[in-house]
Legacy VTK file of the C-alpha trace (Angstrom):
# vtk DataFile Version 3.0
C-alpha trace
ASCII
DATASET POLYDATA
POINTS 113 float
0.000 0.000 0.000
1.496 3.600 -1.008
1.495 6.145 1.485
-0.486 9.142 0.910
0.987 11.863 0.459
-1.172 14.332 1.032
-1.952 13.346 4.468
1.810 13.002 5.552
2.048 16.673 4.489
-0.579 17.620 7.476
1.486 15.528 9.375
4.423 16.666 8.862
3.384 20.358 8.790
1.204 19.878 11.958
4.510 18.281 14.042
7.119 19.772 16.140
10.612 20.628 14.279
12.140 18.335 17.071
9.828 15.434 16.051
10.573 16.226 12.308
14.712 16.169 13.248
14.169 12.358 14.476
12.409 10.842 11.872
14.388 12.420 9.397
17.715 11.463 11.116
17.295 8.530 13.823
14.331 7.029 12.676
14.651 7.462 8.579
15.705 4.272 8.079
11.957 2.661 8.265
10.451 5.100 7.032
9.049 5.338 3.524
11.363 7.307 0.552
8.547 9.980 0.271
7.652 10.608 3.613
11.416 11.381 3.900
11.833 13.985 1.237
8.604 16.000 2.479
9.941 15.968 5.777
13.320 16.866 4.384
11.590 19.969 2.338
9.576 21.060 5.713
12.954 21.393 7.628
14.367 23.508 5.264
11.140 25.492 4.332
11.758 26.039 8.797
15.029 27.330 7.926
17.285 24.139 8.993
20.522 23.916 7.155
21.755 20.456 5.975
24.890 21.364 8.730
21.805 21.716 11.455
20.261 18.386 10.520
23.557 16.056 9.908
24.482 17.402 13.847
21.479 16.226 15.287
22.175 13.078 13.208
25.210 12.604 14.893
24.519 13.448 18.169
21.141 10.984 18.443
22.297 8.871 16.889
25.723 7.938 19.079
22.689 8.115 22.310
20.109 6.361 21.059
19.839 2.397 21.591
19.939 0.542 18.868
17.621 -2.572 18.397
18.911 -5.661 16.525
16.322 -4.878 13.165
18.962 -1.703 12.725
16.350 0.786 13.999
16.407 2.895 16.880
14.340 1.963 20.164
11.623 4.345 20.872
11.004 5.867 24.543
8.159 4.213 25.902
6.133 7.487 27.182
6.686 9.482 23.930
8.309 8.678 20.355
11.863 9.937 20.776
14.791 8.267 20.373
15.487 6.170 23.570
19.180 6.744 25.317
18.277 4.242 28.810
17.073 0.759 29.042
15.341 -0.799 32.012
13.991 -3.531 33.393
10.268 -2.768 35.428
6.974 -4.275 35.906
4.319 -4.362 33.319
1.034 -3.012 34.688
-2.636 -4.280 34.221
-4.860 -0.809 34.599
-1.240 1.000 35.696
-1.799 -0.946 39.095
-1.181 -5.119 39.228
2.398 -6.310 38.416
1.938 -8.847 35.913
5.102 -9.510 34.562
8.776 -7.969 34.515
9.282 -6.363 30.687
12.136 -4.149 29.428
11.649 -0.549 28.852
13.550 2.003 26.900
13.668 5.707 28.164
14.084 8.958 26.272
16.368 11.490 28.348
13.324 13.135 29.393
11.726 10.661 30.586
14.975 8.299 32.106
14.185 6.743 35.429
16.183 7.656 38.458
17.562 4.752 39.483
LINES 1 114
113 0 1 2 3 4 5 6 7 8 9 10 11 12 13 14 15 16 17 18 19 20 21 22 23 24 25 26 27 28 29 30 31 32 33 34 35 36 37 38 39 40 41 42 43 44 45 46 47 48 49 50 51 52 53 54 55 56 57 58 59 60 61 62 63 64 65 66 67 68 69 70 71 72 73 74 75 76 77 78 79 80 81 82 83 84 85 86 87 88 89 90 91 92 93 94 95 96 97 98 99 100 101 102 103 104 105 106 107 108 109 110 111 112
């Protein structure tokens, strides 16, 4: 199935330039050819230089965690690029321990352990 375009353009227009930086960078690897060049266009139509976007390359990229598959783990309160991975319980309703699962953490959102 193609992507379509027109609604990745509302997406893309609609989403943070932060947001826009990862998926173009950490997280363009599984992402679709098109959906990359209109997110490409959007950060420079913001004003981002190719300098501006190969830095934030670099510097998520050596922090993020990298799964097996090649892509980059995800922080398991929001979508950025995790940089901590931990071991807690998995929740029914938020409350009952079920089960022990792993967890990956953005650097907002790392755990104080």
């Amino acid at each position: 199935m193609r992507p379509d375009p027109e609604r990745i353009r509302v997406n893309v227009w609609q989403a943070p330039t932060e947001d826009l930086l990862d998926r173009a960078t950490v997280y363009g690897a599984g992402m679709e050819p098109e959906a990359l060049d209109i997110i490409e266009a959007e950060l420079r139509r913001r004003g981002l230089t190719f300098e501006q976007i190969k830095a934030h390359a670099e510097q998520h990229g050596q922090q993020a965690i990298w799964l097996p598959d090649g892509m980059a783990a995800e922080c398991h309160v929001c979508r950025r690029p995790a940089v901590v991975e931990h071991w807690d319980w998995h929740r029914l309703w938020g409350v009952l321990p079920l089960f022990p699962r792993r967890y990956y953490s953005c650097a907002e959102h790392q755990l104080d352990n």
